[in-house]
C-alpha positions as CSV (number, residue, x, y, z in Angstrom):
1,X,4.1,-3.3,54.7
2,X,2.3,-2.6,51.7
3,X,1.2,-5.6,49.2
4,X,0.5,-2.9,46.0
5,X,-3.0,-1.3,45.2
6,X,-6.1,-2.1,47.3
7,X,-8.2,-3.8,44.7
8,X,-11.6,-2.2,44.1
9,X,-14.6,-3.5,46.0
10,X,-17.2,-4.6,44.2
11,X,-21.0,-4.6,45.5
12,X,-23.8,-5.3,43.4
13,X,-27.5,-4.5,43.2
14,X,-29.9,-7.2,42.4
15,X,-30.6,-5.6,39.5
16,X,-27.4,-5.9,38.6
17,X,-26.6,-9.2,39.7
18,X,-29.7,-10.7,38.0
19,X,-28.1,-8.6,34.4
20,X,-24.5,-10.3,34.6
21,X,-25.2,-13.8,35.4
22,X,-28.1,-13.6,32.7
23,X,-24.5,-12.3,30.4
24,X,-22.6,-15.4,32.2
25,X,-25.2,-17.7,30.7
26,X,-24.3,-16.6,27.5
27,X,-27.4,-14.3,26.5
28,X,-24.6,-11.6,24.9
29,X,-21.5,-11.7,22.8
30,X,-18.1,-13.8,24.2
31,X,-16.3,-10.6,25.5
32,X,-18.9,-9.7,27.8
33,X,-19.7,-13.3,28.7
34,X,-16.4,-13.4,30.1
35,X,-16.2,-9.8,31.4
36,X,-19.5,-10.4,33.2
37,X,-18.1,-14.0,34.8
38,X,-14.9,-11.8,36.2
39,X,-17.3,-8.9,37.7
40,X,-19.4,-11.9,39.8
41,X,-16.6,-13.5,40.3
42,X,-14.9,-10.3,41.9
43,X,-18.3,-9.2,43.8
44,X,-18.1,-12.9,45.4
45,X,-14.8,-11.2,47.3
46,X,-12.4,-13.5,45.8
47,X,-8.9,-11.4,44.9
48,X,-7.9,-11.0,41.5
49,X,-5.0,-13.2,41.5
50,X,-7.7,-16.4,42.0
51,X,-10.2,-14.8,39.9
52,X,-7.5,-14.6,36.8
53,X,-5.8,-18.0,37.5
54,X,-9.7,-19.5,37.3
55,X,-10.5,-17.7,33.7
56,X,-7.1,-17.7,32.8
57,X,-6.2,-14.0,32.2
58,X,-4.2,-11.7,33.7
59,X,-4.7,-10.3,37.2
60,X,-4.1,-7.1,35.0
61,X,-7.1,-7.9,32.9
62,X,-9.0,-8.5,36.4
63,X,-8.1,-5.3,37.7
64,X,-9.4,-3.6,34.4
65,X,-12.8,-4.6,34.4
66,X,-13.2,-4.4,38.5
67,X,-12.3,-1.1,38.2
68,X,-14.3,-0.3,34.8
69,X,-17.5,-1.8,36.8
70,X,-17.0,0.2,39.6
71,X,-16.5,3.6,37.6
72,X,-19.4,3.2,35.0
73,X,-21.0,0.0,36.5
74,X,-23.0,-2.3,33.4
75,X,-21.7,0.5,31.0
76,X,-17.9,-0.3,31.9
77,X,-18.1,-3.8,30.6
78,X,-19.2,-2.9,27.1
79,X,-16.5,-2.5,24.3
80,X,-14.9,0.7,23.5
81,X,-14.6,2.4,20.3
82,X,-10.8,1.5,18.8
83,X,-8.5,4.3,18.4
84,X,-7.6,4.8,14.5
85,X,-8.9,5.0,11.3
86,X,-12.5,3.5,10.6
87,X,-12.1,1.0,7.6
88,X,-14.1,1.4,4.5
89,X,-17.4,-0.9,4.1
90,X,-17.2,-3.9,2.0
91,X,-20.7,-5.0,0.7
92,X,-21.1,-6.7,-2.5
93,X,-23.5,-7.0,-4.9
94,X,-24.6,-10.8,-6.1
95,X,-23.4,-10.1,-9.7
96,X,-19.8,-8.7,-8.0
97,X,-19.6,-11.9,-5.7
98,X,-20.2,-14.2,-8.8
99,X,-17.3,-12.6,-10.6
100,X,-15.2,-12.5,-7.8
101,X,-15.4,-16.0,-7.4
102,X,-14.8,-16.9,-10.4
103,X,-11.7,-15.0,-10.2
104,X,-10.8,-16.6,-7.5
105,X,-11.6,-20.4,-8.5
106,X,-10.9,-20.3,-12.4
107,X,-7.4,-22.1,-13.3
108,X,-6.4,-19.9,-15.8
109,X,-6.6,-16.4,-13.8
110,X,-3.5,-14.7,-13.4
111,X,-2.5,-15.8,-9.7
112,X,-2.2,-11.8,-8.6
113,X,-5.9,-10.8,-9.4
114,X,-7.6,-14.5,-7.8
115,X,-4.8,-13.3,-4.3
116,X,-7.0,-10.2,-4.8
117,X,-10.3,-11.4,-5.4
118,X,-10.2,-13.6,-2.5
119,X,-8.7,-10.8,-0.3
120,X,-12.1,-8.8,-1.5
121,X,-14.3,-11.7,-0.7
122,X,-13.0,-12.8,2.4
123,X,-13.5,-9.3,3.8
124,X,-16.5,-9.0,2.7
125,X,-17.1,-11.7,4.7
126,X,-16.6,-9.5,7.7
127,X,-12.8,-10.2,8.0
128,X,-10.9,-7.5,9.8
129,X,-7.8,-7.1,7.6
130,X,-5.6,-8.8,10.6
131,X,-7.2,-12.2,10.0
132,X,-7.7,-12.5,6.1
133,X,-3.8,-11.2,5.9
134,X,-2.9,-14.2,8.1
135,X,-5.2,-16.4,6.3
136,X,-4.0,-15.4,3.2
137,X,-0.8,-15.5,3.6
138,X,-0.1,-11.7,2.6
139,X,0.5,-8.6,4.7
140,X,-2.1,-6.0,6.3
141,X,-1.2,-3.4,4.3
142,X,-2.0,-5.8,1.0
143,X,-5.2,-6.4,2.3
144,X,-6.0,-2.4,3.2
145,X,-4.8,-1.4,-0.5
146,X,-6.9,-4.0,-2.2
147,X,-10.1,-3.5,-0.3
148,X,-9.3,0.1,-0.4
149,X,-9.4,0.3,-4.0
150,X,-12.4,-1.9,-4.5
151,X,-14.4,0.5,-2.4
152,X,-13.4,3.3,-4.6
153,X,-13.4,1.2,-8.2
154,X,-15.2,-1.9,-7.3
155,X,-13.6,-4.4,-10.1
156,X,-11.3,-2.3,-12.1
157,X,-9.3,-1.5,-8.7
158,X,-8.4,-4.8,-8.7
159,X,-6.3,-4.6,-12.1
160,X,-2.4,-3.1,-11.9
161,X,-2.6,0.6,-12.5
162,X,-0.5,2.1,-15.5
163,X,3.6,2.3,-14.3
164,X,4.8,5.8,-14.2
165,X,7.4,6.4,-17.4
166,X,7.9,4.8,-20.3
167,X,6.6,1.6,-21.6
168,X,9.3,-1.4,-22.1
169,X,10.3,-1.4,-25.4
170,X,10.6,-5.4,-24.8
């Protein structure tokens, strides 16, 4: 009887070995800390199911990088690029930056251009749109438009654009 797919062996060179625990000990980002702890833990022969349960992720997660080491060995590990549209670059100068926080701190700014001043800063900040909708309180398509149109006006995006028709005669 068979007990599903035969997980991948994994064998490693010293080369490789000496490359992934210097990872495990934290010498790159997070991710690969992590990826690189599964891979040793994996080339130790221990099956995926104890290898997840001991860094708390899926055995599915454990099969994906076993099997991304042994197809493109150190390369495997690394991120991929995302699927999708690249967003725009944020970068600010100092005099923008002042006058965004200002916008964003002074009492008597309308409350719909300091939302959008500190959507700007924060992504500036290297928020992905994601996180500063969710700290903001706003949705990610708010936070696309608004940085959106900074990158194309810087400041004056931020103000409503003229309504289509005619003006209230109110």
């Amino acid at each position: 009887m068979s007990r599903g797919p035969r997980a991948v062996e994994v064998v490693l060179s010293d080369e490789e070995r000496a490359e992934l625990l210097r990872w495990a000990g934290g010498a790159v980002a997070p991710r690969l800390v992590e990826r690189a702890r599964i891979v040793l833990a994996c080339a130790d022969g221990k099956p995926n199911t104890r290898v997840a349960a001991e860094f708390q992720v899926t055995a599915d997660t454990v099969r994906k990088w076993r099997s991304r080491f042994a197809a493109r060995r150190m390369a495997g590990l690394a991120d991929e690029p995302r699927p999708g549209r690249r967003k725009s670059e944020l970068v600010l100068s100092d005099d923008e930056r002042a006058q965004l926080t200002r916008l964003a701190r002074r009492a008597k700014t309308a409350q719909f251009l300091a939302l959008r001043a500190r959507i700007v800063l924060r992504c500036a900040e290297g928020g992905t749109n994601k996180q500063v909708a969710a700290e903001l309180g706003v949705s990610e398509q708010s936070v696309n438009r608004w940085r959106a149109r900074f990158v194309k006006r810087r400041l004056d995006g931020l103000v409503d654009e003229p309504r289509p028709g005619r003006p209230p005669s109110i």
